[in-house]
N, C-alpha and C positions, 0 to 999 in steps of 0.2 A: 908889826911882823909882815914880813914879805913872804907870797910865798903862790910861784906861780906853774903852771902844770906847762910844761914844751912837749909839743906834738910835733910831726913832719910829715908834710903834705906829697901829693906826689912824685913833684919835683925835688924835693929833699926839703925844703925852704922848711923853717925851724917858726913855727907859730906859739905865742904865748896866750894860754887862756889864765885870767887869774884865779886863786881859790880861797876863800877865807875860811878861817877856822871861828865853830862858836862849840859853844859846851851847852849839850841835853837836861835836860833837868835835874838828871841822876848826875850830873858832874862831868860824867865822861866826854871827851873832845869830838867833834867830826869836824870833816871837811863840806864843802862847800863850794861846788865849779860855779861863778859869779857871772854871769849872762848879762843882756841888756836892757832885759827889763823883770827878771826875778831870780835865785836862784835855786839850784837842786844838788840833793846830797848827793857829795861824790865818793860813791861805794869801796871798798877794799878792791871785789874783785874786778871793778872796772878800770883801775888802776894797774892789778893786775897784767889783764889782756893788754892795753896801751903799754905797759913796761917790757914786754916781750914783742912788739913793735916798733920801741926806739922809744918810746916816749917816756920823762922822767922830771922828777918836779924839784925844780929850785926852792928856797928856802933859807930865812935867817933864825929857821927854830925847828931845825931838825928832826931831835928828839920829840917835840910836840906834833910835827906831824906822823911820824912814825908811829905815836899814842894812839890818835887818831884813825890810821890806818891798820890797826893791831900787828904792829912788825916791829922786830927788831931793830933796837940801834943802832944804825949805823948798816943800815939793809939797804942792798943796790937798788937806784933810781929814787934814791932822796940826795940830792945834792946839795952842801950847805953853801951859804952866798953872803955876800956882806950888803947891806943891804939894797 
């Protein structure tokens, strides 16, 4: 699965952080902003605030990140991608 968060700096220039998804003990999905030397959960509402700044996350699993994120299918700033 691919599936990477695009921000835009202040020139506009279109930056990719990646994110992985793992599953909590209880089953349920989160995300995961992947850094370079650990990573951290990446929050609903911090996705959020970035989503109403331009910023919006590719993906070849949609749905699973939407889960993740507790949003609706098919909910702006999930963009599906091949991979």
């Amino acid at each position: 699965m691919t599936t990477r968060l695009i921000v835009f700096n202040k020139k506009g220039e279109k930056k990719a952080h990646q994110l992985s998804l793992h599953h909590k003990i209880s089953g349920a999905p989160e995300l995961k902003l992947v850094m370079a030397t650990n990573t951290e959960y990446f929050e609903p509402w911090l996705f959020y605030f970035l989503r109403e700044h331009g910023a919006y996350i590719e993906t070849t699993a949609p749905d699973m990140v939407c889960a993740a994120l507790n949003l609706p299918a098919g909910d702006d700033g999930i963009i599906k991608v091949n991979g």
